[in-house]
C-alpha positions as CSV (number, residue, x, y, z in Angstrom):
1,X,86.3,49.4,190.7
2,X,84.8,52.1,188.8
3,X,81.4,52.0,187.7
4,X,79.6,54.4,184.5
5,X,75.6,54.9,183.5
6,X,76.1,54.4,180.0
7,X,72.5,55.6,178.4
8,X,71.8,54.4,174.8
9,X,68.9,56.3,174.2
10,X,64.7,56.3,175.0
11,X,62.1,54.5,173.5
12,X,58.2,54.4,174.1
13,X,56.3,51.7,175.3
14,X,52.2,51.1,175.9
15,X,51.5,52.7,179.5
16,X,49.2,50.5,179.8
17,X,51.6,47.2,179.3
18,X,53.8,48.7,181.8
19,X,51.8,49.4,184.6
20,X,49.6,46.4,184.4
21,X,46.3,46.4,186.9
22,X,47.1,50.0,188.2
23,X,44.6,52.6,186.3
24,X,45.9,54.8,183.7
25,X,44.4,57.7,186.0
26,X,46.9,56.6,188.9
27,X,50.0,55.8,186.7
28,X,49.4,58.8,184.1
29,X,50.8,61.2,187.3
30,X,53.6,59.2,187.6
31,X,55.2,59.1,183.5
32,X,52.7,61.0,181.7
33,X,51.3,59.4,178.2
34,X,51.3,60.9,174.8
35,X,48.0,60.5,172.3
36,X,48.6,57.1,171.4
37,X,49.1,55.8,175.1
38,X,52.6,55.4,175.0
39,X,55.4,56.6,177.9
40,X,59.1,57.2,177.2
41,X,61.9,54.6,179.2
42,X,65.3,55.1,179.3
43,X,67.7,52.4,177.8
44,X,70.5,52.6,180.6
45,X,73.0,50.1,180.9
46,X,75.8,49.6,183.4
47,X,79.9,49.8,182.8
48,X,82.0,48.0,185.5
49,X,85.5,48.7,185.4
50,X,87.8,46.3,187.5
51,X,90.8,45.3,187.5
52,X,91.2,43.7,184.4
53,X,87.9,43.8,183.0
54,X,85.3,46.3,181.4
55,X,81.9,44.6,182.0
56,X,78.7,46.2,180.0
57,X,75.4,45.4,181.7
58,X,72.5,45.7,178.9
59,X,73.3,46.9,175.1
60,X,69.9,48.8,174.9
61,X,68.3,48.4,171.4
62,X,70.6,49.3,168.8
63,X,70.1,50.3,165.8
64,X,69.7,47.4,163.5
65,X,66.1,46.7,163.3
66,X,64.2,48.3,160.5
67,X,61.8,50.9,159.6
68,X,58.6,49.5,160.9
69,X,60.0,47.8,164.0
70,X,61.2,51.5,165.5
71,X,57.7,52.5,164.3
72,X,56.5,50.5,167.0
73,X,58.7,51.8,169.7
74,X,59.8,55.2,168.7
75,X,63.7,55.1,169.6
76,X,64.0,59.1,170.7
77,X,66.7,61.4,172.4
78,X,70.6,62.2,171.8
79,X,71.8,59.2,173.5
80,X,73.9,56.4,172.0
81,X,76.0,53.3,173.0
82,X,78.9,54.5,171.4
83,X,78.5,58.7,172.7
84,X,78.2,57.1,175.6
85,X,81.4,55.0,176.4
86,X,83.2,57.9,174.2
87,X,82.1,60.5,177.3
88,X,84.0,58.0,179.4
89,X,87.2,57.7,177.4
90,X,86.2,54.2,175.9
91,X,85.0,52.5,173.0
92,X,82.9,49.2,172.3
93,X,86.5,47.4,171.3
94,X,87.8,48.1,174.9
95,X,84.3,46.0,176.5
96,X,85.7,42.9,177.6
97,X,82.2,41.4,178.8
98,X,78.7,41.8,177.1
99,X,76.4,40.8,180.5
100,X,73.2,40.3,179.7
101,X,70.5,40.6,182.3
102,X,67.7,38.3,179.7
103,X,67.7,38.3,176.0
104,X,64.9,40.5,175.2
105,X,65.3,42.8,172.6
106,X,65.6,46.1,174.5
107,X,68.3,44.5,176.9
108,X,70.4,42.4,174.1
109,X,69.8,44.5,170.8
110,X,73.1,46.4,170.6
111,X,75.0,43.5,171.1
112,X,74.3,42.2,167.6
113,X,74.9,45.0,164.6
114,X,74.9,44.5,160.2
115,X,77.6,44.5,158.9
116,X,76.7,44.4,155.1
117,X,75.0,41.3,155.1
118,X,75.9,39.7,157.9
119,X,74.8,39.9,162.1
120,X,78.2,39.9,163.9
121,X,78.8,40.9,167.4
122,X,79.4,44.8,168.0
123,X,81.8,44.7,170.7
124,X,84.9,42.4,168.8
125,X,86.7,41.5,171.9
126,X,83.9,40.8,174.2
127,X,82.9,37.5,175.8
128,X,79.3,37.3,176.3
129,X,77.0,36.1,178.8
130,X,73.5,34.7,179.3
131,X,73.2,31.0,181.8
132,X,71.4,27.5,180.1
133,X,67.9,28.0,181.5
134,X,67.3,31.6,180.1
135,X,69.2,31.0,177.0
136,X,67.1,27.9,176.3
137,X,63.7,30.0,177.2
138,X,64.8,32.5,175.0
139,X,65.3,30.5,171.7
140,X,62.3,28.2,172.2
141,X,60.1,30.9,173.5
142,X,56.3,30.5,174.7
143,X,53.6,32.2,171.9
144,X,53.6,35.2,174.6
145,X,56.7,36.3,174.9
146,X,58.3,35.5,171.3
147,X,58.2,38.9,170.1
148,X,60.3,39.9,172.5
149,X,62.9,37.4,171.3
150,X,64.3,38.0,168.1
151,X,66.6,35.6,166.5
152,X,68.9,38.1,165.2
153,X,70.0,39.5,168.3
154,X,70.4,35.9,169.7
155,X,71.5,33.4,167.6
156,X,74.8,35.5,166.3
157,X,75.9,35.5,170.0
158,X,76.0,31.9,169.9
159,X,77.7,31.2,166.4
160,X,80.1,33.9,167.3
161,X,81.9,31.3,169.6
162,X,82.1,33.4,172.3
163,X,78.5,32.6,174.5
164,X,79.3,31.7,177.9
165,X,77.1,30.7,180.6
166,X,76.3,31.8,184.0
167,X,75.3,28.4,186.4
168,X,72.2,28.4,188.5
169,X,73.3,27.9,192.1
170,X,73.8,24.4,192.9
171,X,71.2,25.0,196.0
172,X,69.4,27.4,194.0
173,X,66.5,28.7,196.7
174,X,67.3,30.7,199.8
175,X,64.8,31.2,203.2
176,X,62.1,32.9,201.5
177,X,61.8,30.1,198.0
178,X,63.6,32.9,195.8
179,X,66.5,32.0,193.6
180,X,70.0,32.5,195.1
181,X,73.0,34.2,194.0
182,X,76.3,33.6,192.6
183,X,79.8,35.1,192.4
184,X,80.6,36.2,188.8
185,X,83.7,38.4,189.6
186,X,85.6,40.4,192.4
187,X,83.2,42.4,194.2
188,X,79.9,41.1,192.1
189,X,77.8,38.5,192.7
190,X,74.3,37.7,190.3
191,X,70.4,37.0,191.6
192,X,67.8,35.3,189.8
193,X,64.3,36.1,189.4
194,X,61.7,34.8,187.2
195,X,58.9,36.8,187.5
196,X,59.3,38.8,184.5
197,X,61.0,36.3,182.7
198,X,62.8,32.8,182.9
199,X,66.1,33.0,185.1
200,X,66.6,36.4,184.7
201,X,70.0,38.0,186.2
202,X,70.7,40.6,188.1
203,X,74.1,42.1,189.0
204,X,74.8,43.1,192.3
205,X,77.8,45.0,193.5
206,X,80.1,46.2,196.3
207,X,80.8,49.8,195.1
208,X,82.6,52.3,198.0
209,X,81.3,50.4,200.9
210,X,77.7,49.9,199.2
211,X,76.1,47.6,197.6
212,X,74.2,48.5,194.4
213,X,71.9,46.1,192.5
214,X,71.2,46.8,188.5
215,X,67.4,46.3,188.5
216,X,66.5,45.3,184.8
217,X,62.8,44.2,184.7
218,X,62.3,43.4,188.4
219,X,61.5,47.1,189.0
220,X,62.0,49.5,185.5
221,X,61.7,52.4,187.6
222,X,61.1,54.2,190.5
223,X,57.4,53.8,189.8
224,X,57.2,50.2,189.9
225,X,58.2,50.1,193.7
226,X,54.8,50.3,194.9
227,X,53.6,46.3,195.2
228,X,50.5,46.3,192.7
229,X,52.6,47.9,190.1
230,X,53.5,45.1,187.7
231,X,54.2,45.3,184.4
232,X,51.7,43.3,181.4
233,X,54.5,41.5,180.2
234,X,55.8,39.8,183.3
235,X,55.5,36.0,182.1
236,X,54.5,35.3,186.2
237,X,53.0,38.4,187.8
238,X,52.8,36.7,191.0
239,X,56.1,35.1,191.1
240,X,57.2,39.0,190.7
241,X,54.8,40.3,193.4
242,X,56.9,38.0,195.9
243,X,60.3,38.4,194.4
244,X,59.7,42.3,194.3
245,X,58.2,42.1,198.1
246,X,61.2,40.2,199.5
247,X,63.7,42.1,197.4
248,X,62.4,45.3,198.5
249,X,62.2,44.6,202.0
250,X,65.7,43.8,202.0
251,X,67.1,46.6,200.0
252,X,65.2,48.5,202.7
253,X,67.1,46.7,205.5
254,X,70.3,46.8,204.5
255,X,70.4,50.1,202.9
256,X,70.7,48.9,198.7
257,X,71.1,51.3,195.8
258,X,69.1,50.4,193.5
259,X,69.7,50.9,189.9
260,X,67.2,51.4,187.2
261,X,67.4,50.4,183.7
262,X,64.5,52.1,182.2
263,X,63.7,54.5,184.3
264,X,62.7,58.3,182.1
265,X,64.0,60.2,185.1
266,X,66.1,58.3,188.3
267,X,69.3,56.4,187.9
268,X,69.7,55.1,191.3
269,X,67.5,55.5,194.3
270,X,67.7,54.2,198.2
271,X,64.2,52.9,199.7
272,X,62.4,52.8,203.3
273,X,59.7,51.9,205.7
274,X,56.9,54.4,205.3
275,X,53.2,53.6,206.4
276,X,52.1,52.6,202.9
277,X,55.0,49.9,202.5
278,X,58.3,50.4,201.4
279,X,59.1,53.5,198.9
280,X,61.5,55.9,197.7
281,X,63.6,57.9,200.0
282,X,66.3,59.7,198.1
283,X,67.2,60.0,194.4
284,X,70.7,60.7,193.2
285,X,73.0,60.0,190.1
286,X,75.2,57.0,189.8
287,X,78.6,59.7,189.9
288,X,77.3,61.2,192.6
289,X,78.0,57.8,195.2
């Protein structure tokens, strides 16, 4: 197994939104805000090379949207899906699995692109994956979290014939009333969480005698380790405050890489036991493991 950051660009979102309860005069040190509030994230997904398969956690964005929608969020940098496979010898027709982690539209955007007219898939070979629960939450979405949702970059999945679904374990909670895991292929296995969202998926993986988790929205960044931090949009802050306080505990104990999605900065990081709770210890790149 090989595994590749693959970052599709940056975009900006409301510090505010993303650091929830914790003051802008705390959270300001830790990604500083431009005029209008807003912080730059990363859009950093996850190529897993086995085998027989090339596995693409997270599309990022893409491109698709129009004019007024990237006024809201400010796509920025030199990244790209497709620079970035190409700086790994591959190309979008060589993914054979589109994994998303949920559906909304900064995790699931690049999997749908125009094509004159018409929304098609952008990687042609792919299968692509989402389980029943979040799929359903994501096409009858609540009034709070519809805007995250976007029909285009869901519903073409689907018609594309090639949705498949990742099952809930049959004894889904473990010791501490958290979703469990299940296997998905050699060497990875996915968690649920619901905090930020319904059933929400995370990868995690034995890489050269570690195991790595792909964080997603349970923790964006390095930031977000500390308890309190939560983001605005989580649909069930305090569903994440225990997910994130079990989670963390146990990455702790047993030594996990974590892996983050959006954070401006870190790719991977290990935590530990300090007298304020569990935080960072070292930072590193994914290549360097």
């Amino acid at each position: 197994m090989k595994l590749y950051s693959i970052n599709t660009g940056y975009f900006k979102l409301d510090g505010g939104a993303m650091f929830g309860v914790v003051p802008k005069s705390i959270w300001n040190k830790l990604n500083p805000a431009d005029e209008n509030n807003l912080c730059n994230w990363a859009l950093r997904s996850l190529l897993i090379q086995t085998n027989d398969r090339l596995i693409l956690v997270d599309t990022g964005m893409g491109n698709k949207q129009d004019a007024k929608f990237f006024g809201h969020y400010y796509l920025n940098g030199n990244d790209s899906l497709d620079g970035s496979l190409a700086a790994h010898g591959f190309s979008r027709k060589d993914i054979t699995d589109v994994f998303h982690t949920h559906l909304h539209f900064d995790h699931c955007g690049g999997t749908i692109e125009k094509a004159g007219d018409q929304l098609v898939p952008a990687f042609p070979n792919a299968r692509f994956w989402s389980n029943p629960q979040h799929w359903n939450w994501a096409i009858q979405p609540n009034d709070r979290e519809k805007a995250s949702f976007l029909k285009e970059n869901i519903l073409p999945i689907q018609e594309s014939g090639r949705l498949h679904m990742v099952d809930l374990p049959a004894a889904p909670f473990d010791s501490n009333g958290l979703l469990g895991s299940v296997p998905f292929a050699d060497g990875i296995s996915i968690r649920f969480v619901n905090g930020h969202t319904g059933e929400m998926m995370l990868p995690q993986i034995s890489y050269k005698g570690k195991t790595i988790v792909y964080m997603a929205d349970l923790l964006p960044s390095t930031a977000h380790i500390p308890l309190p931090y939560i983001m605005g949009y989580d649909m069930f802050p305090l569903t994440t405050l225990k997910e994130k306080k079990s989670f963390l505990q146990e990455a702790a104990d047993k030594k996990y890489i974590l892996f983050f999605e959006h954070d401006p900065v870190n790719e991977c990081c290990t935590v530990h036991e300090t007298e304020k709770g569990i935080r960072v210890k070292d930072t590193f790149k994914l290549n360097s493991i």
